[in-house]
C-alpha positions in Angstrom: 13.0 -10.5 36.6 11.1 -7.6 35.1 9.1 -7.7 32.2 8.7 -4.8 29.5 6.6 -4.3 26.1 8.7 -2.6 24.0 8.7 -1.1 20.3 6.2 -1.4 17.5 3.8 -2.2 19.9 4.1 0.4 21.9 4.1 2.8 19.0 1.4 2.0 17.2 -0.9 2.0 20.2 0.3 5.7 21.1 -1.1 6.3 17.7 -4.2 4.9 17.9 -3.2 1.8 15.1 -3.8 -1.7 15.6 -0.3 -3.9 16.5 0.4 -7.0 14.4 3.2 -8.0 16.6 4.2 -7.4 20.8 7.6 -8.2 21.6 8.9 -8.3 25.0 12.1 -7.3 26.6 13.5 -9.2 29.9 15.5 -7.7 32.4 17.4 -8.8 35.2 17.2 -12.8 34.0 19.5 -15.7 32.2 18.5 -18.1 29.7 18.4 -20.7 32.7 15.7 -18.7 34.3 13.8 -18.4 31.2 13.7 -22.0 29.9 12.9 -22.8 33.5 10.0 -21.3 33.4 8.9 -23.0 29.9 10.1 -20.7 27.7 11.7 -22.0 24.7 14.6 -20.6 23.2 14.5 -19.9 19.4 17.6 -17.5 18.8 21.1 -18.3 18.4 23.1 -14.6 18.2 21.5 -13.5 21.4 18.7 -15.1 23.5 15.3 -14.9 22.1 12.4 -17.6 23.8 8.8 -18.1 22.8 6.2 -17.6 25.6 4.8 -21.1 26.2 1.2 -20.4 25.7 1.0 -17.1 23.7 4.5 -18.0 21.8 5.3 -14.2 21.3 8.6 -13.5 21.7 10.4 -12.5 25.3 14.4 -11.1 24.3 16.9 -10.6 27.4 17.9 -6.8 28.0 21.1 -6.8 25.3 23.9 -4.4 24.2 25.2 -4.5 20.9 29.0 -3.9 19.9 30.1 -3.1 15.8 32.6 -5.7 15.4 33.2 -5.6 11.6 32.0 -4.2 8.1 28.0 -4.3 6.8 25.2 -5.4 9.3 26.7 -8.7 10.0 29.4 -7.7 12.1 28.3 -7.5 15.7 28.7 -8.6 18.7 25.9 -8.6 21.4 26.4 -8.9 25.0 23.1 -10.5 27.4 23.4 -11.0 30.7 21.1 -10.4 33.9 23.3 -6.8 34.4 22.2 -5.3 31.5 19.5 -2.4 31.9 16.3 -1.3 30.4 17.6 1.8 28.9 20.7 0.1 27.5 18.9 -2.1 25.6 16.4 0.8 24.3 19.2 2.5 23.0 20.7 0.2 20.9 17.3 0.5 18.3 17.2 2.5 15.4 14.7 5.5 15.9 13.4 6.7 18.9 9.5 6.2 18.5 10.5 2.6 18.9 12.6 3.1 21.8 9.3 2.8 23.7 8.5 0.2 26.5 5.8 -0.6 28.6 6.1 -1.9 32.3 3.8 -4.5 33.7 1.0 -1.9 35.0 1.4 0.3 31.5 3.5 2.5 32.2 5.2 4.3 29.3 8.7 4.3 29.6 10.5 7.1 27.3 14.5 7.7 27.7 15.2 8.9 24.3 12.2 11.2 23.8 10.1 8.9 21.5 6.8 10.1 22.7 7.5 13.5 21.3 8.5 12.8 18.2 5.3 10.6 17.7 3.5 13.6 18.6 5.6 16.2 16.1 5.8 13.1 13.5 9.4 12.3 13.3 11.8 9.8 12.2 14.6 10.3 14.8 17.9 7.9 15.3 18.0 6.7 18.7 21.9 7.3 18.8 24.8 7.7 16.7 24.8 3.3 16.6 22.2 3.6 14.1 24.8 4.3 11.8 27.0 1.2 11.9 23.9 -1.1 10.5 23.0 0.1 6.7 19.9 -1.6 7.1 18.7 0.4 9.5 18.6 3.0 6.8 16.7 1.3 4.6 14.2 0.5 7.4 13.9 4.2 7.9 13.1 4.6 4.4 10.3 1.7 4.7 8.7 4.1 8.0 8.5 7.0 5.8 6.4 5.2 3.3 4.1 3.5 5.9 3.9 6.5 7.7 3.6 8.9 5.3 -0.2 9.6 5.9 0.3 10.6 9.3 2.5 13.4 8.2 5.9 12.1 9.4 9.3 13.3 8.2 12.6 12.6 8.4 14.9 15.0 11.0 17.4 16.7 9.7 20.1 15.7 11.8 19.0 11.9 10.7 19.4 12.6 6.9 22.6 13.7 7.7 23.6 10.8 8.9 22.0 8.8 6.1 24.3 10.8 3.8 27.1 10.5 5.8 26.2 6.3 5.9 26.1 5.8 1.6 29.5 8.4 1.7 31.4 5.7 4.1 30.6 2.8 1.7 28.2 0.9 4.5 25.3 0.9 2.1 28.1 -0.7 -0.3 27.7 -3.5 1.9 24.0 -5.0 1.9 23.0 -8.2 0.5 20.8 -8.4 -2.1 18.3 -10.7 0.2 18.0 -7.6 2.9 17.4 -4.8 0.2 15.0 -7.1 -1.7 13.3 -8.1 1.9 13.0 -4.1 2.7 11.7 -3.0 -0.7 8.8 -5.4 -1.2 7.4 -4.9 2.3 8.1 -0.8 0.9 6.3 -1.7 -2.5 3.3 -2.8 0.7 2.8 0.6 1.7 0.2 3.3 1.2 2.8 5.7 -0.2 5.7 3.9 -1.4 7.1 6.6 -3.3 8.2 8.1 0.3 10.5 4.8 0.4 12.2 6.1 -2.7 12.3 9.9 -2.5 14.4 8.9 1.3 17.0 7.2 -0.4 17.1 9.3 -3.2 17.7 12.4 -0.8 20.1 9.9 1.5 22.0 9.0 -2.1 21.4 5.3 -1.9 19.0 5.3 -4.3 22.3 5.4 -7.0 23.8 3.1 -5.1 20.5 0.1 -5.0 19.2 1.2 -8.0 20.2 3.2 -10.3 17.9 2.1 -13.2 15.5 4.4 -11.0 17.6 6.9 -9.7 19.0 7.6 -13.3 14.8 8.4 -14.5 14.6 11.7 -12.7 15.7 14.9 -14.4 14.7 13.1 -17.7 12.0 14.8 -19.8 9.0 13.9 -21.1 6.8 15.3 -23.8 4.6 18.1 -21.7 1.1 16.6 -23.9 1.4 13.7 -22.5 2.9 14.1 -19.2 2.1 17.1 -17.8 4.8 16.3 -15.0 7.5 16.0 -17.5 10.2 14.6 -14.9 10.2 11.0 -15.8 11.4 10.1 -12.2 8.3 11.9 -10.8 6.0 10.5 -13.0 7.3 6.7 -11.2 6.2 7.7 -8.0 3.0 9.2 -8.9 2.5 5.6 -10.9 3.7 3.7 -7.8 1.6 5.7 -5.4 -1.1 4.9 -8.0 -1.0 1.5 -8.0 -0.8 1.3 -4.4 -3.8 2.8 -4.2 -5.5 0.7 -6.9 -4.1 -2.6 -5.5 -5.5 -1.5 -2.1 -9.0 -0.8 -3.2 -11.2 -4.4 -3.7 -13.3 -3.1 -5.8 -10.7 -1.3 -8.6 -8.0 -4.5 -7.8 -10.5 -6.7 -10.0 -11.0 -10.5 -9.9 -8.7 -12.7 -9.5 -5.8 -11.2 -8.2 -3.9 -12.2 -4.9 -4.6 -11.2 -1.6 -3.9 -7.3 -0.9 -0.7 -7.6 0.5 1.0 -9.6 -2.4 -1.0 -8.0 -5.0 0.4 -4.9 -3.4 4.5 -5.3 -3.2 4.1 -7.4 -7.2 1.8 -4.9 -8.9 3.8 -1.5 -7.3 7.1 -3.4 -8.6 5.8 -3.7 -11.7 4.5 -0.2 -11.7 8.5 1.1 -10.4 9.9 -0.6 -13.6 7.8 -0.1 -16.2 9.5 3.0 -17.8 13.0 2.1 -17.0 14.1 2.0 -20.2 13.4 6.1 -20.7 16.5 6.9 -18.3 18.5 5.1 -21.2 17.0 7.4 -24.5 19.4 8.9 -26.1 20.0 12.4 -25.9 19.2 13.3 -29.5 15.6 12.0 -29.9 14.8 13.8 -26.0 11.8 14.2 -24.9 10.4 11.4 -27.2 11.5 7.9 -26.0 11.1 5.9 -28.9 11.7 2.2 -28.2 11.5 2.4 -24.3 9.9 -0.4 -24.1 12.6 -2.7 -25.0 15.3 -1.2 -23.4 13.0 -1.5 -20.1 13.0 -5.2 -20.9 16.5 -5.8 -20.2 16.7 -3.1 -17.5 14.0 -5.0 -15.7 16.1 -8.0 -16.1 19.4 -6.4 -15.1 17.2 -5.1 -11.6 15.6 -8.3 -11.1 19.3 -10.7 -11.5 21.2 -8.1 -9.1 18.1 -8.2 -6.4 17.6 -11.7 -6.6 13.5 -10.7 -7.2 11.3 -14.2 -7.3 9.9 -15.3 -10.9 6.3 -13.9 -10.3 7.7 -10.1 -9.5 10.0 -10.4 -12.7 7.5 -11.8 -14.9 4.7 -9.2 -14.3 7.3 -6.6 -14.3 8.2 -7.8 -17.8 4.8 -7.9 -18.7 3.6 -4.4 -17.8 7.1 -2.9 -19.5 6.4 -4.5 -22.9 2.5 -3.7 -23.1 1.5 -0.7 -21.1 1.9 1.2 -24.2 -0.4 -0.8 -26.1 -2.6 -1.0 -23.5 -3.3 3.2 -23.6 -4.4 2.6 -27.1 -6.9 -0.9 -26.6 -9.9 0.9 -28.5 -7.4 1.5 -31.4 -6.0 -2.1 -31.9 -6.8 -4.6 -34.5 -8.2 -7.7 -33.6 -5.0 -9.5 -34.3 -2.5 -7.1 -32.0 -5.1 -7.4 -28.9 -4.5 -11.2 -29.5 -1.1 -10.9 -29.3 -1.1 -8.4 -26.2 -3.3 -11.0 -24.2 -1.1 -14.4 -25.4 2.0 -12.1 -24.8 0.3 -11.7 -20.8 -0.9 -15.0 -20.9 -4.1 -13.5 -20.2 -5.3 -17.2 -21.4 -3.5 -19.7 -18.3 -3.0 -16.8 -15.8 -6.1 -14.5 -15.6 -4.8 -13.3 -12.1 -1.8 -11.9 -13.2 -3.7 -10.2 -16.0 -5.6 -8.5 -13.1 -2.1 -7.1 -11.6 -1.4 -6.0 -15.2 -4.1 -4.1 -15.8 -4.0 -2.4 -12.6 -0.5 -1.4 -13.6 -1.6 -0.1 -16.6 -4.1 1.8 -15.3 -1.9 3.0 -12.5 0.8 4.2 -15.4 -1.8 5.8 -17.1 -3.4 7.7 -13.9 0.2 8.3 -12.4 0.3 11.4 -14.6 -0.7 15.7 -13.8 -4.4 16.1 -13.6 -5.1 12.5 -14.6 -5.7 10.9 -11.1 -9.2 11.2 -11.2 -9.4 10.0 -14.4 -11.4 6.8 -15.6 -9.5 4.0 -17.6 -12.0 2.2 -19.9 -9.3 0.2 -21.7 -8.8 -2.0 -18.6 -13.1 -3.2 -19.0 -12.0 -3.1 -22.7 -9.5 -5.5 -22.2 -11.3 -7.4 -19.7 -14.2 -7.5 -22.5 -11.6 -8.9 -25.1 -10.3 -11.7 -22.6 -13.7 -12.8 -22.5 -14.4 -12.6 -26.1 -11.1 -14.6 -27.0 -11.8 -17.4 -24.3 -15.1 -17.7 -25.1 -13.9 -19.9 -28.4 -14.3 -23.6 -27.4 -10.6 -25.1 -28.2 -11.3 -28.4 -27.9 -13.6 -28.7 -30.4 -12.0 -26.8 -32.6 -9.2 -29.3 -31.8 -11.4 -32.2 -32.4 -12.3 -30.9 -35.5 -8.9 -30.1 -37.6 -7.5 -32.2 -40.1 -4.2 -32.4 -39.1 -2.2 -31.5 -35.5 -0.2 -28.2 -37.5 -3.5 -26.8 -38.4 -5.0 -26.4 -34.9 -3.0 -23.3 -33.5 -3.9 -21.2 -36.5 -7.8 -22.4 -36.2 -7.6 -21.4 -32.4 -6.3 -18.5 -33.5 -8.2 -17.5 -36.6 -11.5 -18.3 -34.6 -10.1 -16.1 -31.7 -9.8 -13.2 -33.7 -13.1 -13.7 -35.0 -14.5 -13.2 -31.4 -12.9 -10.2 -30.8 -13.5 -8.6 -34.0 -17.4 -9.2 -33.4 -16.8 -7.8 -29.6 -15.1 -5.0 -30.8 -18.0 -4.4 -33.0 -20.3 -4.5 -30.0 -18.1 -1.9 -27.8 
């Protein structure tokens, strides 16, 4: 029984980056010979066992046949004959194709080492073609790996292409693409994740409330990009960098990584609702923010996206407008931008929002560097409006009917005297 390391692992240690994960290949052995030797066995399309004291996974050497339509239709074939390299070549791209032997060896049949080196996204064989997930997996490395300079062959993106023409991106489930995009949305440069399946075509086909934003135009005052599609990706990038920052994410938000994949979402869909203007009234997009409302809605239902994704997605379409202009607002509109957030019960989520705000507002030509004081602004208002004491104003009222417009009246008062003090 031989014993390999195999994969991320390998990969990210040939370039110097920490490994979450190892995963193990076995060859030469039988699910007999593993459990007797305590592993346990967790998988039940092909033999997977947990180590008994590290519990990382240990997978016997496999081949893979394409049995049917999508990624479900396979057939995999494990048995004590089945070698090394045959297992190596049924994975999608060749820098992880790796594997390490017992003593560290690097094993490299498919040329993975060089394309780590000349920063490549390479398919392994012409397999990678018969799983559509695999593409969007691709997609997913080229926004995680985007820093390091890595591209996509050529030879690959035509394959990509020739993957959405044969309908096989016709066939994911909504659970896999969402399950791809959100761990996308997680990366340093998630626009990469986009501009691949834009190129591939599959963009159109997962979602074509953002394929349909680029080649719209914008007014050239305020967005010195114009494209409306490459104004989303600066804002995504934006708030990807935002979210990833502890001291611009501000308090109260969720830990980096879910922060990350909600706030970016949000950021994607905010201006969905301008690759629906109508033609006449181009480059203005009057209303946008309502037709991005039902887009986001539309996008969310087909993806199966969780509540708290949709939610601050619907948030950030409705208000970032509003937000651009906080020092403009009466004291009674900033009211009803924070209850429309539910700045008041969810001050968190008001966090995400205003990084997507700020991201939307940033995510523009020569405005990167820019500061945002409507987000402290905001912040400041929050403050203001909660500083009211409810209860006694609850206490206080002469009847139950009168107590929301007290609340409110008294609210307004605050943030008139903060705006006063801005």
């Amino acid at each position: 029984m031989e014993v390999y390391l195999v994969g991320g692992a390998v990969r990210d240690r040939l370039l110097g980056r920490p490994a979450a994960d190892r995963d193990f290949v076995v060859v030469g052995a039988t699910p007999e010979a593993m459990i007797a030797r305590g592993f346990r066995q967790v998988g039940k399309d092909f033999p997977v066992f947990l180590h008994p004291q590290t519990k990382e996974e240990y997978a016997l050497a496999r081949t893979e046949r394409k049995t049917g339509p999508g990624y479900r239709g396979f057939l995999f074939h494990a048995a004590p004959d089945v070698t090394l390299e045959e297992d190596l070549r049924r994975r999608d791209l060749t820098i992880n194709a790796l594997a390490e032997d017992e003593q560290g060896n690097l094993i490299d049949y498919y040329g993975g080492r060089s394309d780590l080196e000349n920063r490549v996204l390479r398919h392994v064989s012409p397999a990678f073609a018969e799983d559509p997930v695999r593409l969007l997996r691709l997609a997913r490395y080229a926004a995680h790996f985007a820093e390091l300079g890595f591209t996509v062959a050529e030879e690959t993106m035509a394959l990509l292409r020739s993957m959405v023409d044969g309908g096989e991106v016709d066939a994911l489930v909504p659970e896999r693409v969402w399950q791809e995009l959100v761990k996308a949305l997680a990366a340093p440069k998630p626009s990469r994740f986009f501009d691949v399946l834009r190129e591939a075509g599959a963009l159109a086909r997962l979602m074509p409330e953002v394929d349909r934003l680029f080649g719209v135009p914008q007014r050239a005052q305020w967005h010195p990009e114009i494209d409306t599609g490459v104004h989303t990706m600066m804002v995504v990038d934006m708030a990807a960098r935002l979210t990833s920052d502890p001291e611009t994410a501000g308090p109260g938000t969720p830990g980096p990584e879910t922060a990350n994949s909600e706030t970016v979402f949000a950021a994607l869909t905010h201006d969905l609702g301008k690759g629906t203007t109508p033609p006449d009234i181009l480059p203005g997009h009057r209303g946008h923010e309502q037709r991005s409302l039902a887009l986001v809605e539309a996008l969310c239902d087909r993806l199966k996206a969780p509540r708290r994704f949709r939610e601050l997605a619907r948030g950030v379409a409705r208000y970032h407008g509003m937000s651009h202009k906080a020092d403009e607002l009466r004291p009674g509109t900033v009211l009803d931008l924070l209850e429309g957030l539910d700045a008041f019960r969810r001050p968190g989520r008001f966090e995400q929002t205003l990084i997507a705000f700020e991201a939307d507002y940033r995510g523009r030509g020569g405005y990167q560097e820019r500061a945002y004081p409507q987000a402290l602004r905001l912040r400041l208002f929050l403050a203001a409006a909660r500083s009211v004491d409810v209860r006694a104003i609850a206490a206080a009222a002469p009847a139950p009917a009168k107590i929301p417009a007290r609340i409110r009246a008294a609210r307004i008062r605050a943030l008139r005297e903060a705006m006063r003090n801005c």
